[in-house]
C-alpha positions as CSV (number, residue, x, y, z in Angstrom):
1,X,97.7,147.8,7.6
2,X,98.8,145.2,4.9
3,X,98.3,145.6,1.3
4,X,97.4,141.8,0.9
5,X,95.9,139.3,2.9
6,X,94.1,135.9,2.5
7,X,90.3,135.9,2.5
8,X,89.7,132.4,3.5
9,X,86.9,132.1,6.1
10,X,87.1,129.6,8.6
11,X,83.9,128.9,10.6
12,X,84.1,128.9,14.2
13,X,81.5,128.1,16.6
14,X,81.4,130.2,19.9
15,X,79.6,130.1,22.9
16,X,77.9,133.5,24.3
17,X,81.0,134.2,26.4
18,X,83.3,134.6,23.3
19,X,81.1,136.0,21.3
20,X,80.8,138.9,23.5
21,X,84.6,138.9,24.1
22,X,84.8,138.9,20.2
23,X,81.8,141.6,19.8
24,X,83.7,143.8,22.1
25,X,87.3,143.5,20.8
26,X,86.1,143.6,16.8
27,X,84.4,147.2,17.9
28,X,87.9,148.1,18.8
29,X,89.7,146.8,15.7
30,X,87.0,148.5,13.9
31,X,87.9,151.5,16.1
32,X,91.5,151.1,16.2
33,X,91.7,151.8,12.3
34,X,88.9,154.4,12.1
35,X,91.9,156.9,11.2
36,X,92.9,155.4,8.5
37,X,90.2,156.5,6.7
38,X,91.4,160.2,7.3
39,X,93.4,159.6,4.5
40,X,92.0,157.2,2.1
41,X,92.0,159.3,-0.8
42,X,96.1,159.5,-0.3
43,X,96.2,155.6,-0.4
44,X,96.8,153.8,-4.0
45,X,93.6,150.7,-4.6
46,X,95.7,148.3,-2.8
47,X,95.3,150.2,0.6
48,X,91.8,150.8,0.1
49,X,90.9,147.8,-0.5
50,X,93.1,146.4,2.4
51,X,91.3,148.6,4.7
52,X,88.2,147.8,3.5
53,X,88.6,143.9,4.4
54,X,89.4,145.1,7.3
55,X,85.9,146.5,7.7
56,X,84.0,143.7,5.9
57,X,85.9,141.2,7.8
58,X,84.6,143.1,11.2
59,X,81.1,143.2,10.0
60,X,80.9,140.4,9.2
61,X,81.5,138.8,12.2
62,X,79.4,141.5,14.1
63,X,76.4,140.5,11.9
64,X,76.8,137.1,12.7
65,X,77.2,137.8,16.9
66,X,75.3,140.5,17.0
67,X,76.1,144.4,17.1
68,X,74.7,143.7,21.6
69,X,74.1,140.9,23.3
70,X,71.4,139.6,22.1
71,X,68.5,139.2,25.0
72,X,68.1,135.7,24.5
73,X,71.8,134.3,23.0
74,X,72.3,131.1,21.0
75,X,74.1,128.5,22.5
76,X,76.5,128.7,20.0
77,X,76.3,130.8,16.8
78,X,79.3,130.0,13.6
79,X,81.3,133.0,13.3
80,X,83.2,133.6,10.2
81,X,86.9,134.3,10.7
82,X,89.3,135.6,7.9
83,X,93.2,135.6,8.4
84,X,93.2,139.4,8.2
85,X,90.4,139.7,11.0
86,X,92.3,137.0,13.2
87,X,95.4,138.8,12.9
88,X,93.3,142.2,13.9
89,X,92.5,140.3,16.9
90,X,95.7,139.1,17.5
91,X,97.0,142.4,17.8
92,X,93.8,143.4,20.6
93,X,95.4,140.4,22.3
94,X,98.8,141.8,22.4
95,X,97.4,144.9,23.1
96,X,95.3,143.8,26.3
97,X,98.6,142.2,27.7
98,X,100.6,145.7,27.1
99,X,97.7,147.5,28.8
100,X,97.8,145.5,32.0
101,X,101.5,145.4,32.4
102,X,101.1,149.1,32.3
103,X,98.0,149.3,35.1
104,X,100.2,146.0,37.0
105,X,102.3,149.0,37.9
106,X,100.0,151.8,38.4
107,X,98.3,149.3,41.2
108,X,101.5,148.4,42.7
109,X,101.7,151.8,43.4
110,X,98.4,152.4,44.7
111,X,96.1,149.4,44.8
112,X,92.8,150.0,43.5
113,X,89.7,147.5,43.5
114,X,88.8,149.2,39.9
115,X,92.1,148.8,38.0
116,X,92.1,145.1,39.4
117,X,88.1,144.5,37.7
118,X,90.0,145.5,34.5
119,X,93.3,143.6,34.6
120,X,91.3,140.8,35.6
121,X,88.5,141.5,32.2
122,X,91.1,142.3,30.3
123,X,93.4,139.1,31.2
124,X,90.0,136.7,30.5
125,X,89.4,138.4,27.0
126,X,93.0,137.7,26.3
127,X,92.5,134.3,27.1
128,X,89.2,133.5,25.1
129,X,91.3,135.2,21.9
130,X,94.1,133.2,22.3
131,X,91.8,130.6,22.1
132,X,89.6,132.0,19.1
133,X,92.9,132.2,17.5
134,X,94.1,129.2,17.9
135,X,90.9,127.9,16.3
136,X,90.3,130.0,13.6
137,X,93.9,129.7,12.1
């Protein structure tokens, strides 16, 4: 967690397919740094308040997209991304790569239809980030 980041939003517009990519891998940042607050009374104002944008930053772009799908999903919906959030996403990306090198290898051992439904989700999320990414920044 950084002690400073930019706040600048940039606006991107996403179709339903993203925004559920990006629903589903904000819950995860949001999860991912659920321990830090563990501690927040140990952390000075500058790491509170980092973490904290972290938060905002992941609501508001679940506010925007929706906390579910919604039943009936715009065609496009303008989702606010800050720096800090995209590098929070940036880091599921990496993550999601990591994860299916690891399972690559658990299936090469024993192939299993399951494991290859979640390389293959996992490798499209980590496309449509890389492409939120490139946008947003």
């Amino acid at each position: 967690m950084s002690t400073k980041q930019r706040n600048d939003v940039c606006l991107v517009a996403v179709d339903s397919v993203t925004a559920d990519v990006l629903r589903q891998q904000t819950l995860v940042t949001l999860e991912a740094n659920h321990y830090f607050f563990e501690e927040i009374l140990e952390f000075g104002p500058e790491a509170q308040q980092a973490l904290a944008q972290i938060y905002r930053d992941a609501f508001a772009v679940l506010d925007v997209v929706g906390w579910r799908r919604p039943a009936d999903p715009p065609e496009t919906v303008d989702v606010p991304i800050t720096p800090g959030h995209a590098e929070q996403l940036f880091r599921r990306r990496y993550e999601l790569g990591h994860a299916n090198i690891d399972r690559l290898a658990v299936r090469d051992a024993e192939p299993d239809a399951e494991i290859d439904a979640t390389i293959a989700a996992d490798r499209d999320a980590a496309i449509v980030l890389d492409r939120l990414i490139a946008r947003a920044v």
